[in-house]
C-alpha positions as CSV (number, residue, x, y, z in Angstrom):
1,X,103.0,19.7,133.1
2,X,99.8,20.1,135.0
3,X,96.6,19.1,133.3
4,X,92.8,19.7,134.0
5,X,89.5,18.4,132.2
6,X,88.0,22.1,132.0
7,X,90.5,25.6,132.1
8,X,88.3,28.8,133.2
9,X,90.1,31.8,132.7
10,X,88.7,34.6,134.7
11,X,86.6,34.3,137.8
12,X,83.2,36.5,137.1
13,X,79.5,35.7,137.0
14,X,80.3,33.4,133.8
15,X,83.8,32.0,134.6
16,X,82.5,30.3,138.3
17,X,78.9,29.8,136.6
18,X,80.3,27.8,134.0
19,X,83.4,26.0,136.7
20,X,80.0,25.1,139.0
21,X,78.5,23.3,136.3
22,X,81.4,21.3,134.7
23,X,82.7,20.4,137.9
24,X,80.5,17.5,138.6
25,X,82.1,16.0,135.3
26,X,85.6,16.7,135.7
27,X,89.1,18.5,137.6
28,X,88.1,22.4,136.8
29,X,91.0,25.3,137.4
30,X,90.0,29.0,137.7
31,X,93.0,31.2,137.3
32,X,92.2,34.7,138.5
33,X,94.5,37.6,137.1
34,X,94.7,39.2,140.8
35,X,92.5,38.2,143.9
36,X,88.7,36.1,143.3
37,X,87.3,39.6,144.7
38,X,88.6,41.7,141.5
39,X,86.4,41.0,138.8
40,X,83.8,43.3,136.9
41,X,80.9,40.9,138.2
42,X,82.2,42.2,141.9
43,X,81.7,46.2,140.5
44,X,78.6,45.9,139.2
45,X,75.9,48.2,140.9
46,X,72.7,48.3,139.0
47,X,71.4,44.6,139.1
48,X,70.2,41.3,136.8
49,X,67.3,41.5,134.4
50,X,64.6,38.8,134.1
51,X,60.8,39.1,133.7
52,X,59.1,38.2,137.1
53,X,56.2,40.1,137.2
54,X,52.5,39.3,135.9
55,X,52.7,42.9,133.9
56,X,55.9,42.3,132.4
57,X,56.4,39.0,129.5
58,X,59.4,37.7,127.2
59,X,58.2,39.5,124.0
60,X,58.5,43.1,126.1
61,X,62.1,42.5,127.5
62,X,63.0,41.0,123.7
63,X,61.5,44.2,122.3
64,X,63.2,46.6,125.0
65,X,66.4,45.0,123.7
66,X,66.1,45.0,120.3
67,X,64.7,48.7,120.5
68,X,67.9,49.5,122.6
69,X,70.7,46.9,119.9
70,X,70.1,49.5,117.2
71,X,69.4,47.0,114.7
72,X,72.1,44.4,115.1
73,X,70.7,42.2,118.0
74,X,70.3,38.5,116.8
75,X,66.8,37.8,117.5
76,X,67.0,34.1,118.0
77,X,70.1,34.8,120.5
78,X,68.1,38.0,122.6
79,X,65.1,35.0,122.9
80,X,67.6,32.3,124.4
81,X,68.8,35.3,127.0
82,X,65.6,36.5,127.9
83,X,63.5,32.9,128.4
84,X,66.2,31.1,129.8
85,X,67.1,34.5,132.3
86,X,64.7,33.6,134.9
87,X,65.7,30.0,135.6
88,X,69.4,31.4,135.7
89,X,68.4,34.2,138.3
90,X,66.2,31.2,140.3
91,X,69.8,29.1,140.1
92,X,71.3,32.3,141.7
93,X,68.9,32.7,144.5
94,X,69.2,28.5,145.9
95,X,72.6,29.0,145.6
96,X,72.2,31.9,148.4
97,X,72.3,35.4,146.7
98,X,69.9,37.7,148.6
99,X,68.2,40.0,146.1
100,X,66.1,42.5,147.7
101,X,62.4,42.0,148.4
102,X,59.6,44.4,149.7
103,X,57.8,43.8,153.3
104,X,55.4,41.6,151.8
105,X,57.9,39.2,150.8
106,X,58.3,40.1,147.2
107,X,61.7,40.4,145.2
108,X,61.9,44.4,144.8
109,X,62.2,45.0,141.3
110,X,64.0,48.3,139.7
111,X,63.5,49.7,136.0
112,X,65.9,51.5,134.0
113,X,66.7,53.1,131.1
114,X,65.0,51.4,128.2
115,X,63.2,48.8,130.0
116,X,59.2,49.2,129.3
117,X,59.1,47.3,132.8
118,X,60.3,47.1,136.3
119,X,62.2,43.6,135.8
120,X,65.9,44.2,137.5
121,X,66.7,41.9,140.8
122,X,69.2,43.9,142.9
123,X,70.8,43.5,146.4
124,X,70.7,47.2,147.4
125,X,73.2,48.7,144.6
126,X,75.7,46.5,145.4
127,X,74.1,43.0,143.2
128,X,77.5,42.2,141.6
129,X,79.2,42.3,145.0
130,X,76.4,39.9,146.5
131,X,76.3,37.4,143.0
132,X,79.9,37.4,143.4
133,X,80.1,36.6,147.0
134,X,77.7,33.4,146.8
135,X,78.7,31.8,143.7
136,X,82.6,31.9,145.2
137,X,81.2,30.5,148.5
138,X,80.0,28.4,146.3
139,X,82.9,27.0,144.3
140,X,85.5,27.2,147.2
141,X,83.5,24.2,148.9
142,X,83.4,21.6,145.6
143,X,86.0,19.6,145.6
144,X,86.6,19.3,142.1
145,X,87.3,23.3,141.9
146,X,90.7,24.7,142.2
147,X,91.1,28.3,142.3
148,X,94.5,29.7,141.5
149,X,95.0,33.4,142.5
150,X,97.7,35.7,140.7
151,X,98.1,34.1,137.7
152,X,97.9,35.6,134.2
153,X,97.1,33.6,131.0
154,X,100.0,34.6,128.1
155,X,98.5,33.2,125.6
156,X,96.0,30.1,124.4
157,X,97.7,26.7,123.4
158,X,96.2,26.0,120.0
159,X,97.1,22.8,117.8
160,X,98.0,25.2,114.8
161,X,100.2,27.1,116.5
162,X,102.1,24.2,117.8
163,X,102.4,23.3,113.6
164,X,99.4,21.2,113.0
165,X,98.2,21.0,109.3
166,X,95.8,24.1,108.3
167,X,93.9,21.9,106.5
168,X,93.1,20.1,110.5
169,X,90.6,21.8,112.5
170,X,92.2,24.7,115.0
171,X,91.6,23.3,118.5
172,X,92.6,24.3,121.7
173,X,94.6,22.4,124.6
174,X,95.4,25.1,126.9
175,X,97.2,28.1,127.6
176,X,100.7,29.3,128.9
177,X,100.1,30.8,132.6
178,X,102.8,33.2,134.4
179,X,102.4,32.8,138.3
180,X,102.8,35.7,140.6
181,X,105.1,37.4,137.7
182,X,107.6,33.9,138.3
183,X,107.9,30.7,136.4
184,X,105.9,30.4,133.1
185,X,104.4,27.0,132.1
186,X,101.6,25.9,129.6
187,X,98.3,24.2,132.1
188,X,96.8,21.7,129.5
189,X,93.0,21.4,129.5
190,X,90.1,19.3,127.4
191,X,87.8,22.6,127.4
192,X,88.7,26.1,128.1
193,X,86.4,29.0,128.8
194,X,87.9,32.6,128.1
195,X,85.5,34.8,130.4
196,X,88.2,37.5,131.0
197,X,85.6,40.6,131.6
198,X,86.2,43.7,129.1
199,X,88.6,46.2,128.3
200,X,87.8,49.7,129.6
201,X,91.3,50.1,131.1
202,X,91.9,51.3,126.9
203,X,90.3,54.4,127.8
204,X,91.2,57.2,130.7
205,X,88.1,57.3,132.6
206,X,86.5,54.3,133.2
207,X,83.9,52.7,135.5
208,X,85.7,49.7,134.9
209,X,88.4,47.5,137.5
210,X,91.5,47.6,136.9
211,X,91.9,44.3,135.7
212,X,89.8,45.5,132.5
213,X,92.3,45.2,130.0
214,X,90.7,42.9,127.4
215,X,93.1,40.1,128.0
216,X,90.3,37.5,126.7
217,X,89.4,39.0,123.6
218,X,93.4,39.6,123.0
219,X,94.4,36.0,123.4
220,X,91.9,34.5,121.4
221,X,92.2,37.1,118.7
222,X,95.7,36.1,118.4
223,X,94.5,32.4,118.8
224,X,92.6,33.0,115.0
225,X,89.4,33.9,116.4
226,X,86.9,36.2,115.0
227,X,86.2,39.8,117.1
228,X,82.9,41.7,116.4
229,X,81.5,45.1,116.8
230,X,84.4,46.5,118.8
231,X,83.5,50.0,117.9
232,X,80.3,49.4,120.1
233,X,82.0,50.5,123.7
234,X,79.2,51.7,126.1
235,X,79.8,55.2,128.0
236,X,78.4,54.9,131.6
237,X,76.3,58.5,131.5
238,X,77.0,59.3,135.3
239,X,80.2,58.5,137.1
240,X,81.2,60.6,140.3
241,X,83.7,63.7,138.9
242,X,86.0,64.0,142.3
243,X,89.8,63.8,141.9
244,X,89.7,60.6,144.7
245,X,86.5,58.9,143.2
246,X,88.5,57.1,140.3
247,X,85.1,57.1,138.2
248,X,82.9,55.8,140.8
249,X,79.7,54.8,139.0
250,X,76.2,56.1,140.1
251,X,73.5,53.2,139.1
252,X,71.0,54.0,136.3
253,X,68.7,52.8,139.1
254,X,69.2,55.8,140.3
255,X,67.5,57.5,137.6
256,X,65.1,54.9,137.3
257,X,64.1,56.1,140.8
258,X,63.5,59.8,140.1
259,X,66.9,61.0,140.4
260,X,67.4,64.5,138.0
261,X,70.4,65.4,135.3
262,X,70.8,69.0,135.5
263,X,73.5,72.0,134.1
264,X,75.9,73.3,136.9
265,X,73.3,76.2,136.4
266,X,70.1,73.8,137.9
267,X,68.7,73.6,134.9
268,X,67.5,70.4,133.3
269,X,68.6,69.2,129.7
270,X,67.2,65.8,129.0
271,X,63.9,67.1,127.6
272,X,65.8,67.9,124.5
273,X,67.4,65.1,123.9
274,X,64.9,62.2,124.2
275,X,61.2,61.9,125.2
276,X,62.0,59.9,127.7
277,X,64.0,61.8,129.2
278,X,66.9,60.4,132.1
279,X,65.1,57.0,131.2
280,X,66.7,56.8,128.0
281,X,68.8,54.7,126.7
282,X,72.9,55.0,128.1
283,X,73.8,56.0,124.7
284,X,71.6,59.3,124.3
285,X,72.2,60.1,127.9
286,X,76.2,60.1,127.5
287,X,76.1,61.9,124.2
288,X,73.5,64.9,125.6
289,X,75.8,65.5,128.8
290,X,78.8,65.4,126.7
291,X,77.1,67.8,124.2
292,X,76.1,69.9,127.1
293,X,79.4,69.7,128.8
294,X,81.0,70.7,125.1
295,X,78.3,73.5,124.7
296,X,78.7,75.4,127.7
297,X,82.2,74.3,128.8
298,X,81.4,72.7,132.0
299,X,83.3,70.1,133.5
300,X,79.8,67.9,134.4
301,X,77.0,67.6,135.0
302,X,74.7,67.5,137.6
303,X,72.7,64.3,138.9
304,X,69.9,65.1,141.5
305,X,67.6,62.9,143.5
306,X,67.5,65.2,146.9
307,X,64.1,65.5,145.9
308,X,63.0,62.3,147.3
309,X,62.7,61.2,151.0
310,X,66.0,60.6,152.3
311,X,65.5,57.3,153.7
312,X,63.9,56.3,150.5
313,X,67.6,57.6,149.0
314,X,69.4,55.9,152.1
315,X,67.9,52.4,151.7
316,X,68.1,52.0,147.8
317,X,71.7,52.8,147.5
318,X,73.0,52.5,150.7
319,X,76.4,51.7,148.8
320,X,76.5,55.2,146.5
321,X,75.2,56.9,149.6
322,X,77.8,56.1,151.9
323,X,80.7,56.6,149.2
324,X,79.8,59.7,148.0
325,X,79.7,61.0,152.0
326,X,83.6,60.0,152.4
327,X,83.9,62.3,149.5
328,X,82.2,65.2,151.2
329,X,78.3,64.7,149.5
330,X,75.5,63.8,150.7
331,X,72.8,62.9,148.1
332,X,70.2,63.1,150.3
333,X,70.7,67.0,150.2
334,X,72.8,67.9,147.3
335,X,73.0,67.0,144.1
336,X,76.2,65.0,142.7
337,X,79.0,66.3,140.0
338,X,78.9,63.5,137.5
339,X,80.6,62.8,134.1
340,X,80.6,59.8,131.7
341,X,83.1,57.2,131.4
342,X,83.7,54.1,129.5
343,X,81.9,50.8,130.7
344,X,80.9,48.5,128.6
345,X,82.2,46.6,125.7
346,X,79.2,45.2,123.3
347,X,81.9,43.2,121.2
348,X,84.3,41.1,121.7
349,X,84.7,37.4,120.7
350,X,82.2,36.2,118.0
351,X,80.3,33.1,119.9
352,X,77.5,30.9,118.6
353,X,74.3,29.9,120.9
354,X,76.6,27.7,123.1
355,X,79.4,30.0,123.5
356,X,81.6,28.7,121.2
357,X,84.5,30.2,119.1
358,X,86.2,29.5,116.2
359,X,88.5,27.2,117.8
360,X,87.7,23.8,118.7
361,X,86.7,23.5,122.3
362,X,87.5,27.0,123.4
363,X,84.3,29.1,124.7
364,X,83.7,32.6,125.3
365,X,81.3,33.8,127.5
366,X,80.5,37.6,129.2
367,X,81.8,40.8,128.4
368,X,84.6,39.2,126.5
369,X,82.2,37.5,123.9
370,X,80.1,38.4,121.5
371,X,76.5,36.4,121.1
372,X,74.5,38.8,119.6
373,X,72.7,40.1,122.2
374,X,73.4,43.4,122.5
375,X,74.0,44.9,119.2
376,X,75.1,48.1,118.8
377,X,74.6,49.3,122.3
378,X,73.4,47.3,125.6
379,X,70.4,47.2,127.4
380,X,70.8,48.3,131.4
381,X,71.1,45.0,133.5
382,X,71.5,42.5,130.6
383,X,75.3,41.7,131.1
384,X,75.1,39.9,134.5
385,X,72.0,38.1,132.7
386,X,74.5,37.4,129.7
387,X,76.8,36.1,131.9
388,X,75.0,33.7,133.6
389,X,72.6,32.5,130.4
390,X,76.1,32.0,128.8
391,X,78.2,30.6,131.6
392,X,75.3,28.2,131.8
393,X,75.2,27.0,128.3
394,X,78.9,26.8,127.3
395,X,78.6,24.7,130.3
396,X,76.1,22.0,128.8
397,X,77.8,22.0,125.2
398,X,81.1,21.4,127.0
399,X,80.0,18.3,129.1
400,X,78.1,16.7,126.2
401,X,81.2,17.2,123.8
402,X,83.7,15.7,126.9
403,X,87.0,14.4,125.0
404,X,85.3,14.5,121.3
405,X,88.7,15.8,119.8
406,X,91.2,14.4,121.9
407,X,95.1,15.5,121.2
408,X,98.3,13.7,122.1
409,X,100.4,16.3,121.8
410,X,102.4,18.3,124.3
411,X,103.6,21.6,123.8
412,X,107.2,22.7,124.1
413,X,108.5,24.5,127.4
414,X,108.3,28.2,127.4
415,X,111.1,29.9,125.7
416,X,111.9,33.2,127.0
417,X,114.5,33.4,124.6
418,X,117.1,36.3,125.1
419,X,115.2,37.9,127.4
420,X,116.4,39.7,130.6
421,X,114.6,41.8,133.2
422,X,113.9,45.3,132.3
423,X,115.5,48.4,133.4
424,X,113.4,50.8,131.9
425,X,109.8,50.2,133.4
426,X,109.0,54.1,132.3
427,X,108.6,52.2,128.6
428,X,105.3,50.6,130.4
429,X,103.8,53.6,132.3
430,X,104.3,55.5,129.7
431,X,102.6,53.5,126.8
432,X,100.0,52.5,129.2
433,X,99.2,56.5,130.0
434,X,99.7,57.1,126.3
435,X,97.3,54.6,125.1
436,X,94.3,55.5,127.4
437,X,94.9,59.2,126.9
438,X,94.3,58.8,123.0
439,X,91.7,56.7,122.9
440,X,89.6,59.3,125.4
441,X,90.5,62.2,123.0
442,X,90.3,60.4,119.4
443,X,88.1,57.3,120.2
444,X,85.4,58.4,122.4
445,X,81.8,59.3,122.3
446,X,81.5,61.5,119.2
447,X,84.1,60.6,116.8
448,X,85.6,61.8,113.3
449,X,87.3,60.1,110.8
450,X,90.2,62.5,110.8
451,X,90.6,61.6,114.6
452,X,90.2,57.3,114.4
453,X,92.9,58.0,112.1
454,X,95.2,59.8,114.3
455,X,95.0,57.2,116.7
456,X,95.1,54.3,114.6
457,X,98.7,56.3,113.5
458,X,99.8,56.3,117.4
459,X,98.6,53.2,118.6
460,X,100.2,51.3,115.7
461,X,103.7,53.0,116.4
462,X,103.2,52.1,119.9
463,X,102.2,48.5,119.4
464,X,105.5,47.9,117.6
465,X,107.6,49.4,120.2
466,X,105.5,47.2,122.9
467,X,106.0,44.1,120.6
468,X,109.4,45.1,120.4
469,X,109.8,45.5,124.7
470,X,108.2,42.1,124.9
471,X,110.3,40.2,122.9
472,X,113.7,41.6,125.1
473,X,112.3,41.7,128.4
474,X,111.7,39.2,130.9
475,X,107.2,39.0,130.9
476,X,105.3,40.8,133.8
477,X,101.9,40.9,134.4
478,X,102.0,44.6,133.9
479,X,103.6,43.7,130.0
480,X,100.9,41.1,129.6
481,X,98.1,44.1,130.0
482,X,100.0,46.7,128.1
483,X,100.4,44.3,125.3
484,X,96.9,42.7,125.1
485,X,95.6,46.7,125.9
486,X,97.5,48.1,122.9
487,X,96.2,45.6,120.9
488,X,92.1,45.8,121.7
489,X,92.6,49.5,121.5
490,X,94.0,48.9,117.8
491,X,91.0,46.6,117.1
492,X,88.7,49.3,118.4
493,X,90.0,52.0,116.5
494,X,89.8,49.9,113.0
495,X,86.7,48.0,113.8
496,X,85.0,52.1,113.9
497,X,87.1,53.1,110.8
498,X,85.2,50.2,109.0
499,X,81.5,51.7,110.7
500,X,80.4,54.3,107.8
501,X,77.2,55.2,109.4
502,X,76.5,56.0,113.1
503,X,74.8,53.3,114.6
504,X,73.9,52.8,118.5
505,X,77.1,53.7,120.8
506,X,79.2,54.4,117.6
507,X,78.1,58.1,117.0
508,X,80.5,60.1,114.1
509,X,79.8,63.6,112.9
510,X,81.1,61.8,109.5
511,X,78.6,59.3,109.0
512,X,75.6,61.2,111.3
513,X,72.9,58.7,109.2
514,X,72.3,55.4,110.1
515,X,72.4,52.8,106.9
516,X,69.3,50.8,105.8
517,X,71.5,47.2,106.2
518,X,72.5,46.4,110.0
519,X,75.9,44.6,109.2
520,X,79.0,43.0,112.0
521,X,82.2,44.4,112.0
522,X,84.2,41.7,111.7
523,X,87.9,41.4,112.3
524,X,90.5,38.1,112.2
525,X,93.9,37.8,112.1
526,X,94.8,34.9,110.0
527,X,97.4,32.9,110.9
528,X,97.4,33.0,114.4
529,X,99.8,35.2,115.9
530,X,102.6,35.1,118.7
């Protein structure tokens, strides 16, 4: 039964940030569902915010973020993110990540949508890729770090589900790990860190990888711990619309930099939406191009930034620029067909100021979790910042708390049971299509009561028949994300049946006001669950 003194499950910005940190106090294991190069971190285009700049302070970039939370940011949590952000980013940079800078030797700081300030580091519009890149260089040389490829957590080992008292404290000891879709066995940790990424995968069009599929927040809701907000899922305003593409995103920096959203006519739209215009906030961009695209019955939109010099356009996306030629446009000249697609997930996990959960000794940190930071909707570049703040302080609490609630206990062998390999993989594809098609029709930008409860009907008949597919068949990997995708997309649908009132990235024509008290949704499945 292998063992470890710290269990990282996923392998983004927070996962290796936390796995470098520990690992001076202890064996670390990072299982990575697929490959170390297939995490959101890798995707993300935009950049990192932190205040650098003699114009720019805390108090604005804790304003911008509270302006943008909609009332439901924790204050005290958005001040922790926000002062401790540039020391994080500094950490980044002596560990080898090349952000940008200017010819004088500056760092080359963009400014998007809701930020009062230009206070986002980038490499180019690739900055995940390039985070990604140094922190693994990183962790591949320590010695103390092993990094398991192909392997899927199945669920958390918890002390009440292995029949301790309910009166005891719920803690955690590990988790049950399938390896490249062969043997199953439990890996048995002092500390584990869920930092699993999100869960846009529930929806059809997505900007998201497609190892999105809310695994983390899954496994530690069926662990007993409390999920927030999950209504709050963030709509990416401008993805490519090409039949190839597969929702490539186009960076807010973009629009930060000038770039245009016009009607398939030319004309331009923002103006009547916000004042300021293509600078604001994600969630009033993707509901005026959807209301535009519903309007006049076009298929998208258009996003234009031909207007500036082309080497200006060349060198700040060199990534988007490039792409979008293989699919026969160049920006440069011509504007882009663009629709929104889901991209964010605000909620997640409920975790306190050190990343902790419910469950003793299991932390949450990134997408996965939710701190409090971004309320009802996220500000631009605060999620790689989140991730590393996060990473960084779960980190800390775990190495000051080493071996506080020790367990002798051992849990059993996996038991498949009866189960035998399937014959009938169409039960899969087709749930998995099903799912994601009816939570882009029912659960989507602009929502209705009568629709979240359409899909609450489907996705609740379909969860039993996945439960029941589980139970008889031999577990995949593919399974594993249908089951823990049917479930976050059930936990999404309630969690915005419970929202009476639209409130930042949940919009219903229902409940069009917004209420005077800013409350959680809060969600908990007591006992834990299989």
């Amino acid at each position: 039964m292998k063992r470890c003194d710290f269990l990282v499950i996923g392998g983004g910005i927070a996962g290796l940030t936390y796995a470098l940190k520990v690992a001076e106090h202890g064996s670390v294991t990072i299982l990575f569902k697929k490959d170390p190069d297939s995490s959101s971190t890798l995707w993300a285009q935009g950049g990192i915010a932190a205040v650098n700049q003699p114009d720019d302070s805390f108090d604005l970039h804790v304003q911008d973020t509270l302006v943008c939370g909609g009332g439901l940011c924790k204050p005290e949590i958005v001040e922790i993110v926000v002062s401790e952000g540039p020391d994080r980013v500094f950490e980044l940079i002596n560990l080898g990540t090349n952000f940008d800078t200017t010819e004088e030797g500056d760092f080359h700081l963009h400014r998007e949508g809701g930020h009062s300030r230009r206070r986002i580091f980038h490499a180019g519009d690739a900055t995940g890729f390039e985070i990604q890149r140094a922190l693994l260089a990183a962790v591949k040389k320590h010695p103390n770090i092993e990094l398991v490829a192909n392997a899927s957590a199945i669920d958390l080992i918890t002390t009440h589900k292995l029949g301790a008292a309910r009166e005891l404290p719920n803690k955690v000891i590990g988790a049950y790990v399938l390896r490249d879709n062969g043997p199953i066995e439990p890996l048995l940790a002092d500390k584990v860190l869920v930092a699993t990424g999100g869960a846009g995968k529930i929806y059809l069009y997505t900007s998201n990888p497609d190892v999105a599929t809310g695994d983390g927040i899954a496994m530690c809701y069926r662990a007993g711990c409390k999920v927030a907000n999950m209504e709050f899922f963030q709509f990416h305003p401008t993805c490519l619309y090409h039949p190839r593409a597969k929702s490539f995103l186009i960076t807010e920096a973009m629009r930060g930099e000038g770039a245009k959203l016009l009607r398939v006519t030319g004309e331009p739209f923002m103006h009547k939406y916000h004042e300021q215009k293509e600078l604001a906030p994600r969630d009033v961009v993707a509901r005026a191009i959807d209301a535009e695209m519903k309007i006049h019955g076009d298929e998208y939109v258009l996003l234009d930034i031909s207007h500036r010099d082309p080497e200006f356009v060349k060198s700040h996306f060199p990534t988007i620029y490039e792409r979008c030629l293989s699919y026969g446009f160049d920006i440069t000249k011509e504007p882009l067909p663009v629709v929104p697609a889901a991209h964010y997930l605000c909620g997640g996990v409920v975790s306190d100021e050190h990343g902790r959960t419910d469950v003793v000794d299991l932390y949450v940190a990134g997408e996965c979790s939710c701190t409090g930071l971004h309320g009802a909707n996220r500000l631009a570049s605060n999620s790689l910042l989140e991730g590393v703040v996060f990473g960084h302080r779960a980190a800390q609490h775990s190495i000051a708390n080493r071996n506080k609630f020790h367990v002798a206990v051992e849990p059993p062998a996996w038991d498949p049971g009866n189960a035998v390999d399937s014959d009938e993989q169409v039960v899969i594809t087709q749930n998995w299509d099903e799912i994601r098609r009816t939570m882009w029709n029912y659960v989507g930008i602009v929502r209705t009561t009568k629709r979240l409860e359409r899909a609450l009907h489907r996705i609740e008949l379909m969860r039993r028949e996945i439960q029941e597919y589980y139970r008889q068949c031999t577990v995949t990997s593919d399974l594993l994300e249908l089951r823990n995708l049917s479930l976050v997309a059930e936990l999404v649908i309630r969690s915005a049946l419970a929202r009476k009132e639209s409130r930042g990235l949940h919009y219903t024509l229902d409940f069009k006001e917004t209420l005077p008290d800013a409350r959680d949704t809060i969600l908990q499945r007591e006992p834990p669950i299989s």
